[in-house]
C-alpha positions as CSV (number, residue, x, y, z in Angstrom):
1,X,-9.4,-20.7,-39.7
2,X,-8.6,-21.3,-43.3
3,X,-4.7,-22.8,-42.1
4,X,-6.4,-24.7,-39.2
5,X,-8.5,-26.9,-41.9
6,X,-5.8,-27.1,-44.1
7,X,-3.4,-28.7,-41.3
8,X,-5.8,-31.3,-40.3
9,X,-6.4,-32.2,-44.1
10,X,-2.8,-32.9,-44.2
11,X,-3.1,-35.2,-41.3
12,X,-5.6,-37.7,-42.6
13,X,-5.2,-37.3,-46.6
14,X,-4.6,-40.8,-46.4
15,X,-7.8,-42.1,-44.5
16,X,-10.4,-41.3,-46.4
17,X,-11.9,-43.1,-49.9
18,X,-14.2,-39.7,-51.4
19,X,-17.0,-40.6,-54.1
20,X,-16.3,-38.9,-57.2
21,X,-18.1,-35.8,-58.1
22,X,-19.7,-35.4,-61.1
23,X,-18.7,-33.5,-64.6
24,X,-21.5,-31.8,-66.3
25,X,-20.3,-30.6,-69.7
26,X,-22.9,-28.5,-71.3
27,X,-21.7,-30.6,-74.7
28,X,-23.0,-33.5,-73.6
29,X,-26.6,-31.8,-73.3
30,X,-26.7,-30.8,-76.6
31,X,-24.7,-26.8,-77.0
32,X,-22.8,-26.6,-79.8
33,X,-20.2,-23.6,-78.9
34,X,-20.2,-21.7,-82.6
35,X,-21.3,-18.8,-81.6
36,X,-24.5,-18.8,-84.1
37,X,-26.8,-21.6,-82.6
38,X,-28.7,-21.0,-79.4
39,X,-27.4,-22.8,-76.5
40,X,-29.8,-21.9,-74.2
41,X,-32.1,-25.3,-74.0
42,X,-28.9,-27.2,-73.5
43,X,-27.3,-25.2,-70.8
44,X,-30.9,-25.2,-69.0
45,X,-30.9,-29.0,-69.2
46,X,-27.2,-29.2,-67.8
47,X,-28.2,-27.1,-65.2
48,X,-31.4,-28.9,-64.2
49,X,-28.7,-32.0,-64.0
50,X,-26.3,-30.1,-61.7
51,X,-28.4,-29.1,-59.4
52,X,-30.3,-32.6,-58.8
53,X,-27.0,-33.2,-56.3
54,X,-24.5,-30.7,-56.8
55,X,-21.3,-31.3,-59.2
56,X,-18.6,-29.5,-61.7
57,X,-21.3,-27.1,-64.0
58,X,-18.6,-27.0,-66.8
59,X,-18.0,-24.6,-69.9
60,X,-15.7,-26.5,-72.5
61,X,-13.8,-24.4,-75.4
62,X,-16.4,-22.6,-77.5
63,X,-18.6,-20.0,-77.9
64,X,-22.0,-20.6,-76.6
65,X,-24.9,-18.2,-77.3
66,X,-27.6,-17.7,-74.2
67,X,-30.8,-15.8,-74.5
68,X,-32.8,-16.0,-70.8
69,X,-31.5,-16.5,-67.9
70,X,-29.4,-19.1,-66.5
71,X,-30.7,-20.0,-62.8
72,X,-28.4,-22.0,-60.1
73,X,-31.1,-22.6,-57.4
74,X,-30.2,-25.3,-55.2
75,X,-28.8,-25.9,-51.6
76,X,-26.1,-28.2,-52.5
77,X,-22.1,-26.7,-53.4
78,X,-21.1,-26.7,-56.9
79,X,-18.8,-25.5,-59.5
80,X,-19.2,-23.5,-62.3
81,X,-15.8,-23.6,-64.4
82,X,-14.9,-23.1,-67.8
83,X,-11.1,-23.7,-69.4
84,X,-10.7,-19.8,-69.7
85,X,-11.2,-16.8,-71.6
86,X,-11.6,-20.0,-74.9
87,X,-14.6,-20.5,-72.8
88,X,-17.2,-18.0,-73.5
89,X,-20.8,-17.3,-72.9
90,X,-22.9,-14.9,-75.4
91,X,-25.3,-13.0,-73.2
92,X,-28.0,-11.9,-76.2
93,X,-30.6,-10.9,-73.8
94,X,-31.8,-7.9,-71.5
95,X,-31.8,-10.1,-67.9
96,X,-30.0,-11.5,-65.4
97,X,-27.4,-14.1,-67.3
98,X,-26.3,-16.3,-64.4
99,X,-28.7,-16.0,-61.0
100,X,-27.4,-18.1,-58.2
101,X,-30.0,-18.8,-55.6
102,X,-30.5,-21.0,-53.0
103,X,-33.6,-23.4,-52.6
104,X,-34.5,-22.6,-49.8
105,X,-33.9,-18.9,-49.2
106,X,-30.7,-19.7,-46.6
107,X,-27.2,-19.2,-47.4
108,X,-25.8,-20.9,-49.9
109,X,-21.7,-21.3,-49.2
110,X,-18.4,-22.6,-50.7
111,X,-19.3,-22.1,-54.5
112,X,-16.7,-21.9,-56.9
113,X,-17.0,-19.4,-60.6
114,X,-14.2,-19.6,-62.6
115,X,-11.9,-19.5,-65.8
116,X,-15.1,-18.5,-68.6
117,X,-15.6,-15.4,-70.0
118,X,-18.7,-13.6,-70.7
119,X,-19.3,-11.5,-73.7
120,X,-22.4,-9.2,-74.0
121,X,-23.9,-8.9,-77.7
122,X,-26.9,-7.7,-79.9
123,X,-28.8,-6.3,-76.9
124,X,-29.2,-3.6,-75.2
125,X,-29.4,-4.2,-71.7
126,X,-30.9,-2.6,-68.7
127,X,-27.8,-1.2,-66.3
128,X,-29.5,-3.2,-63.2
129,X,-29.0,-6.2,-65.0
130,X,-25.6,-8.5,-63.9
131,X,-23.7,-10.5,-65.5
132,X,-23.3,-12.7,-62.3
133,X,-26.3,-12.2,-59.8
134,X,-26.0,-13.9,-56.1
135,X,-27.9,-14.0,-53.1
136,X,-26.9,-14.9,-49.7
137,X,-23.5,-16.2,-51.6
138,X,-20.9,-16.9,-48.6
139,X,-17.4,-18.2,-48.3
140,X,-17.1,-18.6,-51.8
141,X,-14.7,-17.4,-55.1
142,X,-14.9,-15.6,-58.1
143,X,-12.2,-15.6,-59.8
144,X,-10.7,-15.2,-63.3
145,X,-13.6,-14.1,-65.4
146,X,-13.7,-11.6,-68.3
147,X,-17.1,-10.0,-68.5
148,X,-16.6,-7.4,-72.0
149,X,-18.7,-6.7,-74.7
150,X,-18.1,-6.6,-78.7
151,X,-20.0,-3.6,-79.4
152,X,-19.2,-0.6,-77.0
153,X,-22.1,1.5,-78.8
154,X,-25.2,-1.7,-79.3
155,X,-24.9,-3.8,-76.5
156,X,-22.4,-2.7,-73.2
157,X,-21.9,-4.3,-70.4
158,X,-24.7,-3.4,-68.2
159,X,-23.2,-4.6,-64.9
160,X,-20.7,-7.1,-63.9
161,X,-21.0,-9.1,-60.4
162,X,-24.2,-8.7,-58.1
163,X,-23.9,-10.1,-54.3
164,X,-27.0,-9.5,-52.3
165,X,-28.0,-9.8,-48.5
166,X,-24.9,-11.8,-46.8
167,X,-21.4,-11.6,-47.9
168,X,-19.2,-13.5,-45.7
169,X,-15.8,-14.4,-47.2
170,X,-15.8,-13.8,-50.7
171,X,-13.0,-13.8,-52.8
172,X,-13.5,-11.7,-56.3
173,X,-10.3,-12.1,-59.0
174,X,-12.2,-10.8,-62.2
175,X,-11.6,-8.4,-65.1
176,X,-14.4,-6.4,-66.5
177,X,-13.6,-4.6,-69.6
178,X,-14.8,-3.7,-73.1
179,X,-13.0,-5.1,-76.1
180,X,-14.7,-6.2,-79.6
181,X,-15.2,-9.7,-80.3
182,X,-16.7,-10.5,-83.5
183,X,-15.9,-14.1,-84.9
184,X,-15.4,-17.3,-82.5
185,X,-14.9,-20.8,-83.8
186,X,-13.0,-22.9,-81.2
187,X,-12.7,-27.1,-81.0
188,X,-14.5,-28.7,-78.7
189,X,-12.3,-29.6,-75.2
190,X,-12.4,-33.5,-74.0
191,X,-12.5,-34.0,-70.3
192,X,-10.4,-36.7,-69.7
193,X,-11.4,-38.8,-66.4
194,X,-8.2,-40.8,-64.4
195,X,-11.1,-43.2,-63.0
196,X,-12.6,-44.1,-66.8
197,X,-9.1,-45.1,-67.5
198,X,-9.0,-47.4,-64.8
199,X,-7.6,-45.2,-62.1
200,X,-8.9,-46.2,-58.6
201,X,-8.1,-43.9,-55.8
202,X,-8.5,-46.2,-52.6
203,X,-5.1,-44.8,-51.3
204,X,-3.9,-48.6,-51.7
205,X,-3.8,-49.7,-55.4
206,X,-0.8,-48.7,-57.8
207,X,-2.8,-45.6,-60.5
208,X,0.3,-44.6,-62.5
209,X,-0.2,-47.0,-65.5
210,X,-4.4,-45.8,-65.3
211,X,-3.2,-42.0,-65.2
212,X,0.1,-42.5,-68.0
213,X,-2.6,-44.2,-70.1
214,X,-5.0,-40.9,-69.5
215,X,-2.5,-38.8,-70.1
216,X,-1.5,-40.1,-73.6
217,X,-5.2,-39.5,-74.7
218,X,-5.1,-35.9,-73.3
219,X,-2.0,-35.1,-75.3
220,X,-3.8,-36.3,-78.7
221,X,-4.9,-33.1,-78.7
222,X,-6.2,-30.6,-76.1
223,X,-8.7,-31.1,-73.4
224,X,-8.9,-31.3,-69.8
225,X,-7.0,-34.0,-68.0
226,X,-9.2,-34.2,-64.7
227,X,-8.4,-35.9,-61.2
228,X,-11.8,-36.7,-59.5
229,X,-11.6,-37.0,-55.7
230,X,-9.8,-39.9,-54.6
231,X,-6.2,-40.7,-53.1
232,X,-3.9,-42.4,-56.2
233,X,-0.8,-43.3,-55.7
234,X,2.0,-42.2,-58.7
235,X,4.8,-44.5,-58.6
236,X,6.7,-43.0,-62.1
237,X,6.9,-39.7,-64.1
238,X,3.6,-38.1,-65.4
239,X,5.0,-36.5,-68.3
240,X,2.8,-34.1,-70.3
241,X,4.8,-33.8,-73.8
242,X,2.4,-31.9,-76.3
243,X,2.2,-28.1,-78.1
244,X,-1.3,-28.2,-77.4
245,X,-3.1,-26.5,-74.4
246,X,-4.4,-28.1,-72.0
247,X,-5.5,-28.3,-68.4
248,X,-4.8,-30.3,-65.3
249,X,-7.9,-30.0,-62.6
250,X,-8.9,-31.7,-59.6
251,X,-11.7,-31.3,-57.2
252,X,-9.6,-29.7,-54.4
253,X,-7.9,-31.1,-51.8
254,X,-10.0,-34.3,-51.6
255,X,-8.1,-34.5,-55.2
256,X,-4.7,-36.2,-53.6
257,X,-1.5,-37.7,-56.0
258,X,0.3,-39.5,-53.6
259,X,4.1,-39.0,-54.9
260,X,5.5,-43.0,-53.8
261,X,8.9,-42.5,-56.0
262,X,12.2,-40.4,-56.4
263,X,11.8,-38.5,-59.4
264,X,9.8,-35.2,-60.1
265,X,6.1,-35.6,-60.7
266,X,4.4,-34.3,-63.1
267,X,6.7,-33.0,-65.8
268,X,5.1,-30.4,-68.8
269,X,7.8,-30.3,-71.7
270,X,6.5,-28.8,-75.1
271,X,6.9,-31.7,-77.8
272,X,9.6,-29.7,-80.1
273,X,11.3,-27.9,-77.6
274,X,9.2,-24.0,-78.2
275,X,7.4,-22.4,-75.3
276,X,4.1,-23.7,-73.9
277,X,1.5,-21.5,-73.2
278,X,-1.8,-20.9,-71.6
279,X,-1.8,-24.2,-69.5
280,X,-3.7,-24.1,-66.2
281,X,-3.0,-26.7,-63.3
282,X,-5.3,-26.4,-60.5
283,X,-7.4,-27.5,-57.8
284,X,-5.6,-30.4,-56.1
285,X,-3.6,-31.8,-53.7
286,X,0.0,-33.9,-53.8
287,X,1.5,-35.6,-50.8
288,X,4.7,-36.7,-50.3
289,X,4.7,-40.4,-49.3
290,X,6.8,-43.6,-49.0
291,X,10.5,-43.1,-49.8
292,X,13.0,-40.0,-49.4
293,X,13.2,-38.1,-52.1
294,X,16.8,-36.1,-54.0
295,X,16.3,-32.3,-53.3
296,X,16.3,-31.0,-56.6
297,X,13.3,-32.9,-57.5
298,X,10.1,-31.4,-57.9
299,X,6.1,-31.8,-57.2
300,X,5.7,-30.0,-60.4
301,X,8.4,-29.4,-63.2
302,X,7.6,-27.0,-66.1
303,X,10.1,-26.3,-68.7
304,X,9.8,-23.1,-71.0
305,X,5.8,-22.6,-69.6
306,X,4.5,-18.8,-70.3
307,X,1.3,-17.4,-70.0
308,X,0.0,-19.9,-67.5
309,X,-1.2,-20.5,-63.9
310,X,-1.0,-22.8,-61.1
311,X,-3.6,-22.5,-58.7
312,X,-5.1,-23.8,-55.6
313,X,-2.8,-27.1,-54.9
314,X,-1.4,-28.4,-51.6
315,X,2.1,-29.9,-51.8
316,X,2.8,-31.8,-48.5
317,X,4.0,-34.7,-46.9
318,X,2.4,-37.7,-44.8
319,X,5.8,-37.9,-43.1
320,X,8.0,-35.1,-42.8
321,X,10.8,-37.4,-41.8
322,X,10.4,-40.4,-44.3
323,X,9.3,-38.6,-47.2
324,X,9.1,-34.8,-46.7
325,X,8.9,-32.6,-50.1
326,X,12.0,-32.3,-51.5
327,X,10.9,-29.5,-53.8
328,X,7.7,-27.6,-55.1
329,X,7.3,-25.7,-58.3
330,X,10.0,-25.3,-60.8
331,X,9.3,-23.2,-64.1
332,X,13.1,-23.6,-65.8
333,X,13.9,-22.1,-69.1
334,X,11.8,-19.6,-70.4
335,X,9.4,-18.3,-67.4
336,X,7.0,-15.7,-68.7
337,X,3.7,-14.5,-67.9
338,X,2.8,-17.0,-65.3
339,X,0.9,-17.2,-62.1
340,X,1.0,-18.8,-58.7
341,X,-1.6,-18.5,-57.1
342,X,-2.9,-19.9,-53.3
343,X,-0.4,-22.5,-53.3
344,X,0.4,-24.0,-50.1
345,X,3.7,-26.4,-49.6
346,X,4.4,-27.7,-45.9
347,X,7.9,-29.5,-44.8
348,X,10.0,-28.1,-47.6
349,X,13.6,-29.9,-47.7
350,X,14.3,-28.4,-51.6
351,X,13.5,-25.5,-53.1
352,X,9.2,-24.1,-52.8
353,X,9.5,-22.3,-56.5
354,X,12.2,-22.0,-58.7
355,X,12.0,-19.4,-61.5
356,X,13.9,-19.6,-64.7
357,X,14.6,-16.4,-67.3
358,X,11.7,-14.4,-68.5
359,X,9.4,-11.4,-66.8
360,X,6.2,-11.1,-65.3
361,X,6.0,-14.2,-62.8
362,X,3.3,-13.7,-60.4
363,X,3.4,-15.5,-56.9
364,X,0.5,-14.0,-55.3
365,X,-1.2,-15.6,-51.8
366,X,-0.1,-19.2,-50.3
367,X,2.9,-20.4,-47.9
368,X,6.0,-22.1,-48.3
369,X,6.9,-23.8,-45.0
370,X,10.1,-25.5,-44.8
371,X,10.6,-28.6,-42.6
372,X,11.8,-26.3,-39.3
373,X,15.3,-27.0,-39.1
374,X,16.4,-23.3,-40.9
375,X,19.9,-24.8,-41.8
376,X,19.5,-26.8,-44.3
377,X,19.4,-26.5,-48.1
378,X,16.1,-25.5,-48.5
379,X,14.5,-22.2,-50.1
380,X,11.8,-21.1,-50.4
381,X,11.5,-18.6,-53.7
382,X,14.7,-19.0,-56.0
383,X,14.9,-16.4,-58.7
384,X,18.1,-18.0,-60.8
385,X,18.3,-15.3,-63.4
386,X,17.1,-12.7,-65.8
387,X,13.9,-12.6,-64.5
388,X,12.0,-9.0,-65.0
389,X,8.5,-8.4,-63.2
390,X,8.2,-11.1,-60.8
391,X,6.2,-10.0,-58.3
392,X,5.4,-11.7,-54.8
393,X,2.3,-10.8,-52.8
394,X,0.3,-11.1,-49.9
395,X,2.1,-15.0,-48.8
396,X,4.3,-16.6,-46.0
397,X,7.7,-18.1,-46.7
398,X,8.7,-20.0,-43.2
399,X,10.8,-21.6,-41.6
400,X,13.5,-22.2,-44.2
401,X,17.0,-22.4,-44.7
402,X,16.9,-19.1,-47.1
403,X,13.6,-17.3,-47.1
404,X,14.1,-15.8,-50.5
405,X,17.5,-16.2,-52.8
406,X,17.6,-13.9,-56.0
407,X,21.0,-14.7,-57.6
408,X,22.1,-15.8,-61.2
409,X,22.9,-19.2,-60.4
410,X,21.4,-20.6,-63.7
411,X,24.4,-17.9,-65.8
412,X,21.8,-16.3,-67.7
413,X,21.9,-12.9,-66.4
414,X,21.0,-10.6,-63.5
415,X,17.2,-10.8,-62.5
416,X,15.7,-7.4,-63.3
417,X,13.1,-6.1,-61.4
418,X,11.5,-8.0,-58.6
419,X,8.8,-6.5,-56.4
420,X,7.4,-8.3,-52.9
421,X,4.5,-6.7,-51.2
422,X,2.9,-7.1,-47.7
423,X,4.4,-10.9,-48.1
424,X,5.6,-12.5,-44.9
425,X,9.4,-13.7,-44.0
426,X,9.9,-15.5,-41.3
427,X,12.2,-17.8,-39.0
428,X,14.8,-18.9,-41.9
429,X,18.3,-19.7,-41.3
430,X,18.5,-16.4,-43.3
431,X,15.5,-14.0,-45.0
432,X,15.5,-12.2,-48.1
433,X,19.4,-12.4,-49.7
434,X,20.3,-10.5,-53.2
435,X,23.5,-11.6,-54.6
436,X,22.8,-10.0,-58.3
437,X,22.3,-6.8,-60.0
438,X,18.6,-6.8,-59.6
439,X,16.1,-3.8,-58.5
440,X,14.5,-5.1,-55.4
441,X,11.2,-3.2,-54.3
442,X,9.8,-3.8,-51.1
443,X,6.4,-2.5,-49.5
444,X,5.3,-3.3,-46.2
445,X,8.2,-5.6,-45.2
446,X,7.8,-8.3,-42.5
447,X,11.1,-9.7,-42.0
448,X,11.6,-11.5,-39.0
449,X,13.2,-14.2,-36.7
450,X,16.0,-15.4,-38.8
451,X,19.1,-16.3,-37.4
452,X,21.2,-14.7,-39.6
453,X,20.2,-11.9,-41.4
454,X,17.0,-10.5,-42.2
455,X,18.0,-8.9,-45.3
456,X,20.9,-9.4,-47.0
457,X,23.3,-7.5,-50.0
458,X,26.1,-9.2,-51.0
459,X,29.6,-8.5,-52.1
460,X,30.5,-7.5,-55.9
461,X,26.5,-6.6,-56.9
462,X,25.0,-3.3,-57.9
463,X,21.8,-4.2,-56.4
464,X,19.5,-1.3,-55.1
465,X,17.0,-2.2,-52.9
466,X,13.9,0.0,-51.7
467,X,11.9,-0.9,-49.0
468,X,8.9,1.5,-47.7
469,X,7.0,0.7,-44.6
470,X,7.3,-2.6,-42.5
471,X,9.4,-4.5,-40.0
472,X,12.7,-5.8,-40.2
473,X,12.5,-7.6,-36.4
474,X,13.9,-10.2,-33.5
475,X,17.2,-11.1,-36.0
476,X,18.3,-14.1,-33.9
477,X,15.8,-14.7,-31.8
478,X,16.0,-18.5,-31.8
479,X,20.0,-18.6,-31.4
480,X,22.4,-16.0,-31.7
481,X,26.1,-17.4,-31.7
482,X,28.6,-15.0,-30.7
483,X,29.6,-14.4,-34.4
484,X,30.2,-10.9,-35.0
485,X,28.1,-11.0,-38.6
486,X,24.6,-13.0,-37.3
487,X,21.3,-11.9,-35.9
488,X,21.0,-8.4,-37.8
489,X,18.5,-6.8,-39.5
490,X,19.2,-5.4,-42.8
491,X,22.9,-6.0,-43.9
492,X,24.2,-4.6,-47.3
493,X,27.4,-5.3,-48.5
494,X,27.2,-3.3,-51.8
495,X,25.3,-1.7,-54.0
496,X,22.5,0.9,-52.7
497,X,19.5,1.4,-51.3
498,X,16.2,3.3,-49.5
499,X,14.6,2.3,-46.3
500,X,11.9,4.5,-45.6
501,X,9.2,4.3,-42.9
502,X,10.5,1.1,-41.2
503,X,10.8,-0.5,-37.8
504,X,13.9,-2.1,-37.1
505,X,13.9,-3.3,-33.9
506,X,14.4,-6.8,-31.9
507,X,17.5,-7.4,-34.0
508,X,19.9,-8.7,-31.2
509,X,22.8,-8.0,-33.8
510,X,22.9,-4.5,-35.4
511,X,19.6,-3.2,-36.9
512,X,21.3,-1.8,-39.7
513,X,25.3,-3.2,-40.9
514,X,26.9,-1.9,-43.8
515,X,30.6,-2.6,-43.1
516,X,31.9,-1.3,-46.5
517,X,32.8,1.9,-48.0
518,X,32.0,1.1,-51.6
519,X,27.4,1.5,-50.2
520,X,27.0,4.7,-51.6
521,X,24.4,7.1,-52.2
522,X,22.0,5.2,-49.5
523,X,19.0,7.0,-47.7
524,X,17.7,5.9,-44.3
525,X,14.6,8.0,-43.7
526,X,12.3,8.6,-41.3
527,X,12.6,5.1,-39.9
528,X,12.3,3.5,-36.1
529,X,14.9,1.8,-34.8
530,X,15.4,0.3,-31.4
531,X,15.9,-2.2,-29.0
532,X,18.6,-3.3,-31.1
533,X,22.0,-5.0,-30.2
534,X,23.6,-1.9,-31.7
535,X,21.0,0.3,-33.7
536,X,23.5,1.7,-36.7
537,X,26.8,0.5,-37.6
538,X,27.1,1.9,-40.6
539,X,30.0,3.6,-43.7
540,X,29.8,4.6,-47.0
541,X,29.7,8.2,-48.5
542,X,26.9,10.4,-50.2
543,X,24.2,9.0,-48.0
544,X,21.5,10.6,-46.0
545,X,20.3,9.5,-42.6
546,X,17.6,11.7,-41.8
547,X,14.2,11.8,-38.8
548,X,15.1,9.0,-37.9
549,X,14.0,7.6,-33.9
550,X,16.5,5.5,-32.4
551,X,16.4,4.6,-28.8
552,X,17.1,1.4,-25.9
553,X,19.4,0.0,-28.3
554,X,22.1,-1.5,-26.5
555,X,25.5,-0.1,-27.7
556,X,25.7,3.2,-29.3
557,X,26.0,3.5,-33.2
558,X,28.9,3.8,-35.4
559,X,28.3,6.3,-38.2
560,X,31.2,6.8,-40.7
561,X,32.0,8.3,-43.6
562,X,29.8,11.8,-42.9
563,X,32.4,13.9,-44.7
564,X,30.2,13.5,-48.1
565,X,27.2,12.7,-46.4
566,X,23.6,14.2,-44.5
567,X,23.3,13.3,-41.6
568,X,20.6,15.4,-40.0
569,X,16.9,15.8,-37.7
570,X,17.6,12.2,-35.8
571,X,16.0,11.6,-32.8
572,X,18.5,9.8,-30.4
573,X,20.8,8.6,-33.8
């Protein structure tokens, strides 16, 4: 249902003027943050505020001390957000510290937690006491909260997240955890507002001097730069240049940049040239619009970013023949520590994400869909090189020229370690390829409907690829030319690797290729494979093919190099 209402938003993005919502920053009631003086009248009074109509309940950079209970009873949706773990909440008191109710005793749906953490202190509390208590809560999120303690022994965490009565759809991304946190003294965080800087949003009227001019205020120092509902149209650069941290946040997809020029979008360089780090962009949509676009420019183009995410944003197109996206995401230079997260780009012509050198990028949930042609440039995840830890679960790459490319195209170095889980790859010109050195582990593959290949080694790499559990299916199912090297399923020209526990099957090449001797010490284990062109053509030496199942494949397999090799307990092999 989720993808349904998504495709219809990209339809109209462009029909529709929204009304603003409103911020309420607990600053302008009155907290302080300082972690000394009580907070608790102020954040009442916002609250009172927030529920009157609904709105962004929001947690600025500080430490703010509560001591009763903080009570969300209303019926309309709102937003309780903070600008991370510089965000926090004292809880000094033995109840409930935030109670979500609705006002009427029905369900109350499509709330949003976020980016705050909570810190329990002084107090010992009662262990049926939350940190985050919620009835009838549906179709909502909780997501990237810390709930800890600074004293283990005086004042533990009692409990972290109640949900009572109905739970329908619930997302929960939190860490709970006990470290000690003794002194806090943070700035206060500035939310600057496109629309107070004479930003429109009609869908009509040229925003990009209103947002440039917005922009140069955030980067005075840090703060959040916010994009209320509204459709603005960006006709130049929106270049973040600062060392400070800061945050880019709309209101969701009724949140809309519309991208009317030829150039990348919004650009994040650090102002000396060091690493930027804990920035968050989130929560809103960019469409494509107007003119044609060069293929190596992006919706979003980070330079040396680490220890950051970029959540929840829609990167599409009005018209996918016009003015489809030429490219998504690109973190260049230094790419550490980030995450992707629930990011959806349709009618990809570029490249979806492009990842430059570093470790631990995180791609988790969201689809890349390219514009449905499956030969042409586009890709969807590009690892360039010497990238360690990137990890890619639980999302859809579609309909691309190359589902996935991990190569060293950028000369820095063979990626590392890359690991993709339960993540979906599907009608490219050509799935997952490794042309590098890289360990690639799979777990519960679905690679299917390319023309080409499925999975692909290359020459000259000392690659070794695992792969446990899965599908490697229907290779050519759209075309199959009568080339003897297209529509297989997993084709390794060098290096190694383990397939254990898959189906291969559909593939109207070979299910499994490896034309050259050099593939050594490979193991093909207790796999399915059938209904293949040919199920095995494979060589090598020291391998082991072993209970295996082959059958209805339609020319018998070829099996070399056995001299050195196990070959043993098949089933029709």
């Amino acid at each position: 249902m989720l993808n349904i209402n998504v495709i219809i938003l990209v339809v109209v993005l462009t029909k529709f003027n929204f009304v603003c919502s409103t911020v309420f920053n607990i600053r302008d009631y009155g907290a302080v943050g300082d972690g000394q003086i009580d907070d608790t009248h102020a954040i009442v009074e916002t609250i009172a505020k927030c529920m009157e109509g609904g709105g962004v309940f929001y947690i600025p950079t500080g430490t703010f001390v509560v001591r009763s209970s903080l009570i969300f009873k209303t019926n309309y949706r709102f937003t309780i957000t903070g600008d991370g773990l510089s965000s926090v909440l004292l809880w000094e008191f033995d109840d409930h510290l935030i109670v979500i109710l609705s006002q009427d005793g029905s369900e109350l749906s499509h709330l949003t937690i976020r980016d705050f953490a909570i810190t329990s202190r002084a107090v010992l509390k009662p262990l049926d006491k939350f940190a985050i208590y919620a009835q009838d809560l549906v179709q909502s999120q909780i997501e990237h909260i810390i709930i800890n303690s600074n004293d283990s022994k005086s004042s533990p965490v009692s409990s972290g997240i109640a949900m009572y009565k109905v739970l329908i759809m619930l997302n929960i991304n939190v860490i709970i955890l006990v470290v000690v946190l003794t002194k806090f003294n943070f700035v206060c965080s500035t939310v600057f507002n496109i629309r107070d800087y004479g930003a429109v949003g009609d869908g009509q009227t040229d925003d990009t001097h209103a947002i440039v001019e917005t922009i140069a205020k955030c980067m005075e120092g840090d703060g959040v730069f916010y994009i209320p509902t509204g459709t603005f149209i960006v006709r130049s650069s929106l270049i973040f240049k600062t060392n400070y941290r800061f945050t880019i946040t709309g209101d969701g997809l009724s949140s809309v940049l519309l991208w009317e020029f030829d150039d990348h979008l919004i650009v994040i360089l650090s102002q000396d040239g060091s690493e930027l780090s804990q920035l968050t962009i989130r929560d809103f949509a960019i469409t494509s619009s107007a003119i044609l676009k060069p293929l190596d420019k992006f919706a979003i183009y980070a330079q040396d970013l680490v220890q950051s995410q970029i959540e929840h944003i829609i990167i599409n197109s009005n018209d996918s023949k016009s003015s489809p996206v030429s490219s998504g995401i690109a973190m260049v230079g230094v790419a550490d520590t980030n995450t992707i997260h629930d990011v959806i780009m349709w009618k990809i012509k570029g490249t979806g994400i492009q990842i430059g050198y570093g470790s631990e990028i995180r791609i988790l949930g969201g689809r890349i869909v390219g514009a449905g042609v499956r030969f042409d440039q586009s890709i969807g995840i590009h690892c360039t090189g010497n990238n360690g830890g990137v990890h890619v679960d639980n999302m859809d790459i579609i309909g691309l020229g190359i589902g996935m490319l991990i190569d060293n195209s950028s000369g820095v170095g063979s990626n590392r370690e890359i690991f993709i889980s339960h993540a979906t790859i599907d009608s490219n010109g050509r799935g997952l390829i490794i042309r590098d050195n890289s360990y690639v582990s799979i777990v519960g593959i679905w690679a299917a409907s390319s023309t080409i290949d499925q999975v692909f080694i290359d020459v000259n790499t000392t690659a070794l690829l695992s792969i446990s559990g899965g599908t490697i299916f229907n290779g050519g199912v759209y075309e199959c030319p009568k080339q003897s090297d297209w529509c297989n399923g997993l084709t390794v020209h060098s290096g190694t690797f383990i397939l254990n526990g898959v189906e291969i099957r559909n593939n109207n090449g070979r299910g499994i290729w490896i034309p050259n001797k050099s593939v050594t010490q490979y193991q093909i284990i207790s796999c399915r494979i059938f209904a293949n062109g040919q199920g095995l053509d494979v060589t090598g030496s020291s391998f082991m093919i072993t209970n295996n199942v082959c059958n209805s494949n339609q020319l018998s397999n070829t099996i070399s190099g056995t001299e050195t090799s196990i070959v043993m307990n098949n089933l029709g092999c």
